[in-house]
MARNU-685563 format. One line per field, with one value per residue (C-alpha): residue number from 1; residue in three letters; x, y, z. Coordinates in steps of 0.001 Angstrom, whole numbers, m for minus. Example, Ala and Ser with C-alpha at 12.3 -4.5 7.8 and 13.67 -1.06 7.14 Angstrom:
% residues 2
i: [1 2]
aa: [ala ser]
u: [12300 13670]
v: [m4500 m1060]
w: [7800 7140]
This chain:
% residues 643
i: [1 2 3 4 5 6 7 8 9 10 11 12 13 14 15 16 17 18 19 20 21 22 23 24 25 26 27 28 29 30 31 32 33 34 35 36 37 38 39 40 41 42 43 44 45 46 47 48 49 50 51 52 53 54 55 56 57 58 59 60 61 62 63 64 65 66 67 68 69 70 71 72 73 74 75 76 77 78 79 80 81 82 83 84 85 86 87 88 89 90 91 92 93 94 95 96 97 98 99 100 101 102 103 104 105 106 107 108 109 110 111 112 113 114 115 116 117 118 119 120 121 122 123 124 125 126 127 128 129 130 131 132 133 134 135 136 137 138 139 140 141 142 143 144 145 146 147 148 149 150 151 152 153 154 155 156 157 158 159 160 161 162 163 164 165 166 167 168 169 170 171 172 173 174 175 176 177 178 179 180 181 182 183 184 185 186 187 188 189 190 191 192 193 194 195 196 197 198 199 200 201 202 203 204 205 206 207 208 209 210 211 212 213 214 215 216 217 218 219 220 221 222 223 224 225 226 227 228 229 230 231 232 233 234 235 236 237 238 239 240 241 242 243 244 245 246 247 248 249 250 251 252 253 254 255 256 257 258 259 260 261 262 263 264 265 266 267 268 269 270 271 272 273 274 275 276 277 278 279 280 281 282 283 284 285 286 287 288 289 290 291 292 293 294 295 296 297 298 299 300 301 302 303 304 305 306 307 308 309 310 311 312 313 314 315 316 317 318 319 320 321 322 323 324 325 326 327 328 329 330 331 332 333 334 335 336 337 338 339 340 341 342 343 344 345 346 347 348 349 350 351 352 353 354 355 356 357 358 359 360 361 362 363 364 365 366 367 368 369 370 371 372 373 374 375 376 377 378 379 380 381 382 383 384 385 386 387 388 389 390 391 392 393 394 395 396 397 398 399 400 401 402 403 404 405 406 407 408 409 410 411 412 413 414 415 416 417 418 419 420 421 422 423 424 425 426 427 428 429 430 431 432 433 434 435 436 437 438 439 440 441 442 443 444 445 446 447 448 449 450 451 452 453 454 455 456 457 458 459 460 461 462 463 464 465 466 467 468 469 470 471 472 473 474 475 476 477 478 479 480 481 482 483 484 485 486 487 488 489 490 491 492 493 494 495 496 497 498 499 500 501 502 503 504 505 506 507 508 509 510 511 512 513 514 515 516 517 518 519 520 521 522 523 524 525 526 527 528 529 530 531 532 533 534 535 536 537 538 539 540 541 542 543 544 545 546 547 548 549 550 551 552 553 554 555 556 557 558 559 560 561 562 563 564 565 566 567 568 569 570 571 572 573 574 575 576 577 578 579 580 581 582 583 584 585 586 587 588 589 590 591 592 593 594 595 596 597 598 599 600 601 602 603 604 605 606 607 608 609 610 611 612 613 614 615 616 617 618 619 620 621 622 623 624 625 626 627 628 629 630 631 632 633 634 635 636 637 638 639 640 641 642 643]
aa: [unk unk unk unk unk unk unk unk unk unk unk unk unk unk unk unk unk unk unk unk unk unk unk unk unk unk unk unk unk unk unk unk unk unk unk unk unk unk unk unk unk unk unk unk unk unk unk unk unk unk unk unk unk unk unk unk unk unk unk unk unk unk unk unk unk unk unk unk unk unk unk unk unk unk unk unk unk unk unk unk unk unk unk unk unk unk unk unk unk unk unk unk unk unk unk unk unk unk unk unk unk unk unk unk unk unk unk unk unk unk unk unk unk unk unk unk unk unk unk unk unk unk unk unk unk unk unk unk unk unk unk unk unk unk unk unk unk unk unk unk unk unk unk unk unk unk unk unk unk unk unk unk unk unk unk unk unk unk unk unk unk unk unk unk unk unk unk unk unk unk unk unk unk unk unk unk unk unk unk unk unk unk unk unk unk unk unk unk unk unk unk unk unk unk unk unk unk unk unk unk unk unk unk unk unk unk unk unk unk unk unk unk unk unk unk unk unk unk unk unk unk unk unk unk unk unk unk unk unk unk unk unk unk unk unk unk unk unk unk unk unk unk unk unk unk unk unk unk unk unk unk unk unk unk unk unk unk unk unk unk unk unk unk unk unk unk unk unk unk unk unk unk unk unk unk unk unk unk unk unk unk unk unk unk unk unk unk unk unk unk unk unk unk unk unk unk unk unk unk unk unk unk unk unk unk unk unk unk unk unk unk unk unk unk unk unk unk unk unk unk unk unk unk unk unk unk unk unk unk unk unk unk unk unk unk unk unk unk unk unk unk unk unk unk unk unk unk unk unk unk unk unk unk unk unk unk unk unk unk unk unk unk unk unk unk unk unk unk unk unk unk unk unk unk unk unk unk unk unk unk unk unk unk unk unk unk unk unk unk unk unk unk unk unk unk unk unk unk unk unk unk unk unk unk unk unk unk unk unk unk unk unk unk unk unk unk unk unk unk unk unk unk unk unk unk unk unk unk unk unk unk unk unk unk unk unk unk unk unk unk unk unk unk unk unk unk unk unk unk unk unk unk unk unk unk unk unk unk unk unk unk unk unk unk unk unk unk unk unk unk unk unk unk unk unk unk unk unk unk unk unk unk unk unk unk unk unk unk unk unk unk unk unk unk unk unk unk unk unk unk unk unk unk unk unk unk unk unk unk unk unk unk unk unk unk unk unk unk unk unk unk unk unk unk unk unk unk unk unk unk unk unk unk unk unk unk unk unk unk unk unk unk unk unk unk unk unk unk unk unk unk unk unk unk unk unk unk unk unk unk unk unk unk unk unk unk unk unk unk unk unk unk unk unk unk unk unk unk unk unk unk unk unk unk unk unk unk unk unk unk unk unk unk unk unk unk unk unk unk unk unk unk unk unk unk unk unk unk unk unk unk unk unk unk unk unk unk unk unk unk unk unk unk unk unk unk unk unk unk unk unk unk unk unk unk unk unk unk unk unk unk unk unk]
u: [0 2737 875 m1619 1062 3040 256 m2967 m931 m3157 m1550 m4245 m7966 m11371 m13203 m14176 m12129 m9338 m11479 m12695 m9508 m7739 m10622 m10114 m6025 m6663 m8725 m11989 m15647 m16515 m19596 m18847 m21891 m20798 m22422 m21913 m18285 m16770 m14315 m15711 m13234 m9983 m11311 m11013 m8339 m5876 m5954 m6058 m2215 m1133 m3733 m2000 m4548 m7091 m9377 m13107 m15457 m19086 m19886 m23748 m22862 m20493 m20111 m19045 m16582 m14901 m14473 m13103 m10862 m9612 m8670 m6772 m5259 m3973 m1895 m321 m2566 m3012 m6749 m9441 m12611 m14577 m17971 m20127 m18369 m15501 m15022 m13507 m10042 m10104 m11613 m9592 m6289 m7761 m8315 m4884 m3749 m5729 m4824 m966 m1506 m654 m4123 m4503 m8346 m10575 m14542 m17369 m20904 m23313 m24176 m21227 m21467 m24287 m21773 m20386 m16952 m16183 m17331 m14489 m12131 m12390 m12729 m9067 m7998 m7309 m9407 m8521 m11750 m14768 m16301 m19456 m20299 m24073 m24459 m27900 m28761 m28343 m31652 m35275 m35874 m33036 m34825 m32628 m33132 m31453 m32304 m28934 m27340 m29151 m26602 m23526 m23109 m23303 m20565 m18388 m18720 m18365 m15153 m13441 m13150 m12551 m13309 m16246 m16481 m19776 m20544 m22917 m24247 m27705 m28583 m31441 m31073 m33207 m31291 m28115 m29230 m29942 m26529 m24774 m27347 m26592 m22272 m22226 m20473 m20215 m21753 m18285 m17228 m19728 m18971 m21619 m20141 m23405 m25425 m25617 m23055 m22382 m21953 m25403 m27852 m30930 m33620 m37789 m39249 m43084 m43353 m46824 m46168 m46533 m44187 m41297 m39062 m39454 m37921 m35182 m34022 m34744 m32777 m29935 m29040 m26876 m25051 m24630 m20460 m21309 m21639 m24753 m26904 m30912 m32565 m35571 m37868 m38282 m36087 m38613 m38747 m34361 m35167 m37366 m36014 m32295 m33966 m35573 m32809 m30473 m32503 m31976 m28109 m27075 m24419 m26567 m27162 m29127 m28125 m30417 m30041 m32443 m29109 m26343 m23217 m20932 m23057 m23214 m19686 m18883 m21245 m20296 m16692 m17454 m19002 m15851 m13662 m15761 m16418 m20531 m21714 m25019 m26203 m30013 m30212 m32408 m30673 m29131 m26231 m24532 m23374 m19667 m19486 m16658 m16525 m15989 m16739 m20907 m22259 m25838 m28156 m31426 m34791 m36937 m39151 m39486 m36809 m38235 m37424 m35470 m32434 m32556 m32479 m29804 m27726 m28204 m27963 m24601 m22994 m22732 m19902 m17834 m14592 m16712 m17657 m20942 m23678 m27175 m29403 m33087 m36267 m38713 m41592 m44702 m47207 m47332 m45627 m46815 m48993 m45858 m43259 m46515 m47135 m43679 m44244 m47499 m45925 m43713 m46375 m47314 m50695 m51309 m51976 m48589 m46938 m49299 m47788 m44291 m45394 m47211 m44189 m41730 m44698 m44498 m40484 m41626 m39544 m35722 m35996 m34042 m35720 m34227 m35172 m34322 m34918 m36356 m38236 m40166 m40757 m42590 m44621 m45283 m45640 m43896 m40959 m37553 m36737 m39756 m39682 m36024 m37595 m39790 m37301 m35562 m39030 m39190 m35331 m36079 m39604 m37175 m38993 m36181 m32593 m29670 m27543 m25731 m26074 m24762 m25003 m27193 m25351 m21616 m20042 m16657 m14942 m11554 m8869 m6552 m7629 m8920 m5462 m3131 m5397 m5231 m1525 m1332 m2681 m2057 m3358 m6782 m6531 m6389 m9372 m11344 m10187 m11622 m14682 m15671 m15100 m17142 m19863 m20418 m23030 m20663 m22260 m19630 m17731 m19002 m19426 m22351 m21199 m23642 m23553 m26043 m24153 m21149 m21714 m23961 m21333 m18084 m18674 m17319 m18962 m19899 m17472 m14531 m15513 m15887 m12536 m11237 m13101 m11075 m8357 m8653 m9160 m6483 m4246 m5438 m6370 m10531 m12616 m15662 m19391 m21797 m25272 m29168 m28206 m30025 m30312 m30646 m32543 m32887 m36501 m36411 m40074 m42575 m45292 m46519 m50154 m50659 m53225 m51877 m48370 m49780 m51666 m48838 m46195 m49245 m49584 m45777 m45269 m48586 m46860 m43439 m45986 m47429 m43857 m42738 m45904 m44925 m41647 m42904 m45443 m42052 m40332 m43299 m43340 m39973 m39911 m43201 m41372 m41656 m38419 m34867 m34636 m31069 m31779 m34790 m32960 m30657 m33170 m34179 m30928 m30947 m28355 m29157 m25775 m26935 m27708 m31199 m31197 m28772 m29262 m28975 m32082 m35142 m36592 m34535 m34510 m38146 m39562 m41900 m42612 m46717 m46859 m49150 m51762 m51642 m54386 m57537 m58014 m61212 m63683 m63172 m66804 m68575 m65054 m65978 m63763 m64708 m63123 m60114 m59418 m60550 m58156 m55917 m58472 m58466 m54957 m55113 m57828 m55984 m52679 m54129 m57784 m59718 m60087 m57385 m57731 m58857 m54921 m53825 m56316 m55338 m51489 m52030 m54065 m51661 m48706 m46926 m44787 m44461 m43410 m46668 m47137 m43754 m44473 m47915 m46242 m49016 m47113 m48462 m52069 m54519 m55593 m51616 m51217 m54183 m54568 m50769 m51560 m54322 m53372 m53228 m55932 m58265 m58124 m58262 m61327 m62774 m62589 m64440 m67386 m66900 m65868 m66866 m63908]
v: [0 2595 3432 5115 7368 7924 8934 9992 10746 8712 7008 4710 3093 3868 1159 m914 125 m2430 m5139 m3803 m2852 m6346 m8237 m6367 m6887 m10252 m10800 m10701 m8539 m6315 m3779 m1207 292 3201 6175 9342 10975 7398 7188 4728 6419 5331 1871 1815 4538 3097 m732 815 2029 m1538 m3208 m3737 m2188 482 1044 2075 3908 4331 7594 9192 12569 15109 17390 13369 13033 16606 16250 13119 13460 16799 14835 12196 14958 17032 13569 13171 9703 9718 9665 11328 11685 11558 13683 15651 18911 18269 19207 16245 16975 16436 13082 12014 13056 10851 7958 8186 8347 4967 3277 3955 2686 6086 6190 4058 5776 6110 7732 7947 7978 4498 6213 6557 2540 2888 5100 2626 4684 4652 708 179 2166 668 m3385 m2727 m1225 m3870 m3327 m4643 m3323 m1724 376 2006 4194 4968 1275 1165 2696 m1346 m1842 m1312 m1348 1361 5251 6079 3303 4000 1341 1450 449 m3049 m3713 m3185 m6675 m7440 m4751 m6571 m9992 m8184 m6698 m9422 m7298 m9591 m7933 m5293 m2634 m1321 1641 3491 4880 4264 762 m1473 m4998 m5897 m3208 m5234 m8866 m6973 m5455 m9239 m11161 m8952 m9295 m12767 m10811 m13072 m12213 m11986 m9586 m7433 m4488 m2501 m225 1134 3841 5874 9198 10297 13813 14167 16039 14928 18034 17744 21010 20949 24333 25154 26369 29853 29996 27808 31156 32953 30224 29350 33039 33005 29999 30326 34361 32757 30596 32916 32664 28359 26352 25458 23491 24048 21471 22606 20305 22985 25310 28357 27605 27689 31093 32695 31365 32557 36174 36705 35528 37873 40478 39781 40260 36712 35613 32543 31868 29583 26429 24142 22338 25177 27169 27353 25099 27998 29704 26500 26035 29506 29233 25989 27052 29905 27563 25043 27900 29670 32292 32083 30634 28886 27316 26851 24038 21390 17538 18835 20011 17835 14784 13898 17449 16224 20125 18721 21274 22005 22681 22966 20559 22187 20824 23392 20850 17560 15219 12385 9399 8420 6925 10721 12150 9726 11099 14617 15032 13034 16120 17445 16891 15061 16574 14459 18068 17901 19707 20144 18775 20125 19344 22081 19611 20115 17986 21296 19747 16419 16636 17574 14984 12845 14045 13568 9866 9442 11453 8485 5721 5394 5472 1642 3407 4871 1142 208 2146 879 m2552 m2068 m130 m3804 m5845 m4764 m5945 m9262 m11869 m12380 m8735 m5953 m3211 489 3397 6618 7371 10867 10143 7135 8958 11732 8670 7128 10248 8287 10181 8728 7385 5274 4317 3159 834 m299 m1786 m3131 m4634 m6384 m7732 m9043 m10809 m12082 m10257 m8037 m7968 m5517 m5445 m2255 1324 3327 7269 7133 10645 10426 13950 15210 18122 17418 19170 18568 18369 14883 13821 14428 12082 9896 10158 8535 5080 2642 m392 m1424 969 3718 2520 1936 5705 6855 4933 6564 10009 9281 7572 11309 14229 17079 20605 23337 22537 19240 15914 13118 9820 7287 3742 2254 3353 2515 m1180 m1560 m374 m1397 m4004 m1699 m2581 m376 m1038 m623 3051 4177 2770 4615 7790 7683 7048 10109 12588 10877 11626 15082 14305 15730 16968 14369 14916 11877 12325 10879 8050 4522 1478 m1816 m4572 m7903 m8975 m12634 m13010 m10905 m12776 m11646 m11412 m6995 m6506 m8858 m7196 m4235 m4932 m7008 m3936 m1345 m3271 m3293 663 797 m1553 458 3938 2096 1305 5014 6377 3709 5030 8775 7766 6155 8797 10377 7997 8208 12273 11629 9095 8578 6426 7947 9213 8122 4653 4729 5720 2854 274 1197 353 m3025 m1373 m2633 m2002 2143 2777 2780 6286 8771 11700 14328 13829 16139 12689 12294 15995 15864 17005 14536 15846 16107 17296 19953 19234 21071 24277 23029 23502 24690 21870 21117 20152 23230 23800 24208 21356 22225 25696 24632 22440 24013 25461 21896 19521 21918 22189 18119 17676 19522 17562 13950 14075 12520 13923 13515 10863 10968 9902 13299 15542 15082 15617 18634 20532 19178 20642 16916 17668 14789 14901 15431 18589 19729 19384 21136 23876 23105 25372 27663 27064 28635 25698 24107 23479 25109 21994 21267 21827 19218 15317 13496 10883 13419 15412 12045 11309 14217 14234 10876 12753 15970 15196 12481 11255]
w: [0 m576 m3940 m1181 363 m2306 m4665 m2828 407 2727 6083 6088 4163 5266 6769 3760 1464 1752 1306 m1942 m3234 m2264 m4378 m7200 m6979 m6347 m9815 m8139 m9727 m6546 m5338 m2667 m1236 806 1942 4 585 2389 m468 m2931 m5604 m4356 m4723 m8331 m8253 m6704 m7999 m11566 m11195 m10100 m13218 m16548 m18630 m19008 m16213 m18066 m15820 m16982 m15204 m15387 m15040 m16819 m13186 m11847 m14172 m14238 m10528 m10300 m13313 m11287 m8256 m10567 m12758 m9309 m7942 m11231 m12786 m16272 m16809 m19243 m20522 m23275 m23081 m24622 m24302 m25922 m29535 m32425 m32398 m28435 m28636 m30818 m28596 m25477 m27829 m29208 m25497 m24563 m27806 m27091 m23694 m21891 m20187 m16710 m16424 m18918 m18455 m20274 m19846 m20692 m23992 m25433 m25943 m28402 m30935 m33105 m33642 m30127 m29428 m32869 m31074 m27057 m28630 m29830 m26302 m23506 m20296 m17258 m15389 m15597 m13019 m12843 m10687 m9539 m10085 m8535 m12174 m13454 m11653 m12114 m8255 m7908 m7815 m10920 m12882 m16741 m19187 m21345 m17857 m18635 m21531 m19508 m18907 m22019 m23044 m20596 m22353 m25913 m24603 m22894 m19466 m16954 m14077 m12675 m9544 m9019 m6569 m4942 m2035 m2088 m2698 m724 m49 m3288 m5250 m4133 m4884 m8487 m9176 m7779 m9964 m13256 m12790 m10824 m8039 m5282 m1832 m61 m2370 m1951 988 2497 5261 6938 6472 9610 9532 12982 12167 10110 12023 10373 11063 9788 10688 9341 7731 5837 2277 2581 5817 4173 2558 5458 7480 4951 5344 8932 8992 6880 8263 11367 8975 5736 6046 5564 2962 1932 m112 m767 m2791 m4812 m7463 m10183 m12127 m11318 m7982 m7504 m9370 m7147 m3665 m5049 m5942 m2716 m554 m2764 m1920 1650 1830 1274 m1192 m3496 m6217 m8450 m10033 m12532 m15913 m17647 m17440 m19970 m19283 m18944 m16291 m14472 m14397 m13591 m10242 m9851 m9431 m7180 m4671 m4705 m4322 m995 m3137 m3297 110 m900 m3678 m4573 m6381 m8283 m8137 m11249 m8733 m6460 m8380 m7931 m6069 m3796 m1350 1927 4110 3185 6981 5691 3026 3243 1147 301 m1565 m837 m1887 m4900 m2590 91 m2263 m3439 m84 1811 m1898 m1390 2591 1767 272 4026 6305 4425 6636 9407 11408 12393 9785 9608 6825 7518 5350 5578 5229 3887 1691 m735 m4031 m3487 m6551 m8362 m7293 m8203 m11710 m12853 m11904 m13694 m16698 m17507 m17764 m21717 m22837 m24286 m27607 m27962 m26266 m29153 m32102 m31469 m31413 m34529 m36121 m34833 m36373 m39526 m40046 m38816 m37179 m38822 m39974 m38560 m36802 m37417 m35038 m33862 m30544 m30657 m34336 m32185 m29481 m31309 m33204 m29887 m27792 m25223 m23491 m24066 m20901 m20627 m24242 m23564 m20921 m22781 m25562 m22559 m21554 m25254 m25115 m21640 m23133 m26009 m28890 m30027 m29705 m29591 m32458 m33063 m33252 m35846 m37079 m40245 m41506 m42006 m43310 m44067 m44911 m46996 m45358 m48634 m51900 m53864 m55315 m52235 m50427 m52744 m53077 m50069 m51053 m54045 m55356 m54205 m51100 m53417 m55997 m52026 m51558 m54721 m54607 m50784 m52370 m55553 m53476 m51662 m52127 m52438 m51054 m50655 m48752 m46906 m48370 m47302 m47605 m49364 m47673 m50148 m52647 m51723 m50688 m54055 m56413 m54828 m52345 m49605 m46261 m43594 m40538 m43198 m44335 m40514 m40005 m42846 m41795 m38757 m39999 m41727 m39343 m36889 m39373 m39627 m43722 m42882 m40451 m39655 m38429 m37559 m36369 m36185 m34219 m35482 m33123 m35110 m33105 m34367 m34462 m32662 m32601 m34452 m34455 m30705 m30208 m30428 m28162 m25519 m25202 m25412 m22028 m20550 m21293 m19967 m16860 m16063 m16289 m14088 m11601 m12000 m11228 m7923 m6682 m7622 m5586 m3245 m2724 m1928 602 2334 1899 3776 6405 7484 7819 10395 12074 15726 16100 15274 11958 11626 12600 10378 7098 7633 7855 5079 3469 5117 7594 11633 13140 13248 17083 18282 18730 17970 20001 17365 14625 15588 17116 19259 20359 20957 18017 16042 12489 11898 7864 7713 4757 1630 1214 316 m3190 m4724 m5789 m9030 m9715 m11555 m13186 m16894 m18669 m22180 m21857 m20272 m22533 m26226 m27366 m26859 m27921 m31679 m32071 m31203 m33826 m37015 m35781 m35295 m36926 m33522 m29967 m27216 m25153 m21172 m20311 m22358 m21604 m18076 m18815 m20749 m17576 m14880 m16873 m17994 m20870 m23384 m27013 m28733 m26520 m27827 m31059 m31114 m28518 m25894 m22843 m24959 m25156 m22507 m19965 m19914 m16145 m15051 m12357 m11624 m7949 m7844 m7735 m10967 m10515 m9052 m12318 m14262 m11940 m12564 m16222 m16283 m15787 m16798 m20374 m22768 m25174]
């Protein structure tokens, strides 16, 4: 262990961590469920500078892998990423890096698997493990379940990687047995150090809606010099809490995806650096956000589940000093935390028209799609339309084959003849063909795979080689885009309207668990028994002490949620006006009537793709119920409108 010294300067490992780290270095797959800020990192980090290959980390967030990639950058380990925000030429200098075998870390986010360039490029690279972080995403009982996750295993077949690490902090027991089941991770390898953080004081103060800013102020005045972290569900809502505690003297600022990536970074940097005291914040900040000295975590909204509160009360304290992490409670935006579950159960007409849409290649045949082009058809949002291909893989009626971009371009940064100067023989006629086989514009050129493979013989994977080729060698500049997934159709035959109802029922099941998973979320913040005790039970964790002696419980004060206001009867509302304008826009678009199911998105403000596409925020009657549960609007438009 003088790698730890040496490199990361530590006398010694955190409980847990030496058990991890010794399976991996002795060959084994591992899981390390800690607790956020317990130092999962250094269990990959430090066996990949004693592994012989590349270590490949499958990351979910870009702010994740910038910080980590800091900390590995500042004790001198070769490691890099490949994201989203970096332009061609950059790419291509980290894969050159890996290729050469310079790289010891390599990370990248699950999607960058589906682009056939970069699966080319890392099947050529040697691997010695793959981690992935947030590994509770693998599983559909985890609270941020991502369906490409699913395929991860079989990346690690397709790549010969012999070994896994998965990690996270907020896993239950079933979550667990999941994540083991999917990587054949045996139970003695995996390590789950407890739940319970001494130095957490975990605070519920019941605070009606209308009282909640006052008491954030009120609350956060004494401690304006610390740290601090308040969680809000919407982007208008970080907005206005930001402005009015601005206005009071304090130095915050808000922080949500709505914002450009240069603003975030800027204020994202200002807080790491003690130069902007509080952030207000929706989960879009936090992730991989390794500041160790945030005092406060405050939740001005209620937190989605208790996985995502155990996450985000995690960012506090992670120097071990004690720090405060108070949920201003109230059952106001239940109706919202709600509607963004219900929002991601399909209508069975939309499961419907992609099942119609597979039909039609019939079994053998290869099914083509693009993502956002299906969704549209569907109007099924992407995530649950990407679990519901999952859903048909798992049922054995399609299967993954390959992703590829349907548009290739390039931009000739020499003319035709030096290019092909640089070839002879049947590389050169190959050469020749690609540049014949391309729509010229002006100065880009569209390459023509048809065309290609019909005239010349020249097959796909050979050309994208080429391509890259090319631009490694600095010959063109090259674009790719519309990504296509290819499934192979194992069974097309299915009976429609039967797995149409089965897939319906599952996503109707998966809604009851989410709603499920709120009311616990519920339960444990009107606990009676220790609230630190109580989150860790809930993690399948019984070594935390009976009672702590430092959650509001345990100071005397039992959390009663106040109800929401009572909201004006809905009976006598008119739903024909509310919903006019919609219903005619819906008509000229689709030639019938909405259905019940949409009618009811559109007034509690749901956004899917068909009310992109038609503009619907815009319409008069968008939202005009948000504040009233789902199924009570559903209810009432039972009888209230005929469809």
């Amino acid at each position: 262990m003088s790698t730890l010294k040496r490199v990361f300067g530590f006398d010694h490992l955190r409980p847990g961590q030496e058990a991890v780290i010794s399976a991996v270095l002795a060959g084994r797959s591992a899981a390390a469920i800690f607790p956020t800020g317990s130092g999962k990192s250094l269990c990959y980090q430090l066996p990949a500078l004693h592994l012989p290959h590349l270590t490949l980390v499958i990351s979910p967030l870009l702010a994740l892998m910038q910080d980590q990639l800091a900390f590995l950058h500042a004790h001198g380990i070769a490691a890099a990423s490949i994201d989203s925000a970096q332009d061609r030429e950059q790419t291509q200098q980290v894969m050159n890096r890996a290729r050469s075998g310079e790289l010891k870390i390599l990370m990248i986010s699950v999607e960058r698997l589906k682009n056939e360039r970069f699966r080319h490029f890392i099947g050529q690279v040697p691997i010695s493990l793959l981690v992935v972080d947030e590994a509770h995403c693998i599983s559909e009982w985890g609270h941020n379940f991502r369906p490409d996750y699913l395929k991860l295993p079989d990346y690690q077949r397709q790549f010969g990687i012999a070994q896994v690490l998965l990690l996270t902090a907020t896993a239950t027991p079933r979550v667990i047995a999941d994540m083991r089941d999917k990587f054949a991770i045996a139970e003695a390898d995996v390590v789950t150090t407890g739940f319970y953080r001494a130095n957490l004081n975990l605070l519920v103060e019941p605070q009606p809606g209308g009282a909640r800013l006052q008491r954030l102020q009120q609350w956060l005045a004494p401690r304006r010099e610390q740290a601090s972290i308040v969680y809000v569900t919407q982007q208008k809502t970080a907005e206005q809490v930001a402005e009015h505690l601005q206005g009071q003297g304090l130095a915050v600022s808000a922080y949500h995806a709505g914002m450009g990536h240069e603003a975030r970074e800027a204020i994202q940097r200002r807080f790491m650096a003690g130069e902007l005291a509080c952030i207000v914040a929706t989960i879009a900040f936090g992730m991989g956000i390794d500041k160790r000295d945030i005092r406060n975590v405050v939740h001005f909204d209620l937190p989605k589940s208790v996985e995502n509160y155990s996450q985000e009360i995690g960012r506090a304290g992670r120097d071990g000093q004690p720090s405060d992490c108070l949920v201003l409670a109230s059952r106001d935006g239940l109706s919202v935390l709600e509607n963004f579950v219900y929002g991601d159960t399909p209508e069975p007409g939309g499961i419907r028209a992609v099942l119609e849409d597979l039909r039609a290649v019939g079994t053998g045949g290869q099914w083509e799609l693009m993502l956002g082009q299906l969704a549209d058809q569907s109007n099924i949002r992407a995530l649950p339309l990407k679990t519901l291909l999952v859903q048909l893989e798992l049922r054995g009626v399609i299967a993954p084959r390959y992703a590829y971009f349907a548009e290739y371009r390039f931009k000739l940064l020499l003319d035709d003849q030096a290019l092909l100067a640089q070839f002879e023989g049947e590389r050169r006629q190959f050469v020749e063909a690609l540049l014949s086989s391309s729509r010229r514009a002006r100065t880009w050129n569209t390459l023509d795979f048809d065309l290609l493979y019909r005239e010349h013989g020249a097959e796909r994977a050979r050309v994208v080689k080429a391509l890259d080729y090319f631009q490694e060698k600095g010959w063109l500049e090259l674009e790719s885009k519309q990504m296509t997934e290819v499934y192979a159709v194992l069974d097309g035959a299915f009976d429609l309207e039967a797995l149409t109802a089965e897939l319906h029922a599952h996503f109707v099941a998966h809604e009851a668990s989410e709603i499920t998973r709120i009311q616990a979320m519920l339960g444990l913040f009107e606990s009676r028994e220790c609230l630190s005790r109580r989150l860790a039970l809930y993690f399948g964790d019984e070594q935390a002490p009976e009672r702590c002696g430092h959650c509001s419980v345990c100071l005397g004060r039992v959390a009663v949620l106040p109800a929401p206001p009572e909201l004006p009867s809905l009976q006598g509302r008119d739903a024909q006006a509310l919903c006019a304008a919609f219903v005619e826009k819906h008509v000229q678009h689709a030639g019938q009537v909405p259905s019940r199911e949409c009618l009811t998105r559109f007034l509690c403000g749901i956004s899917t793709p068909l009310f992109t596409r038609l503009k619907a925020r815009q319409l008069a009657g968008f939202a005009a119920l948000e504040d009233y549960p789902y199924a009570q609007v559903r209810d009432w438009l039972q009888g209230a409108w005929a469809t």
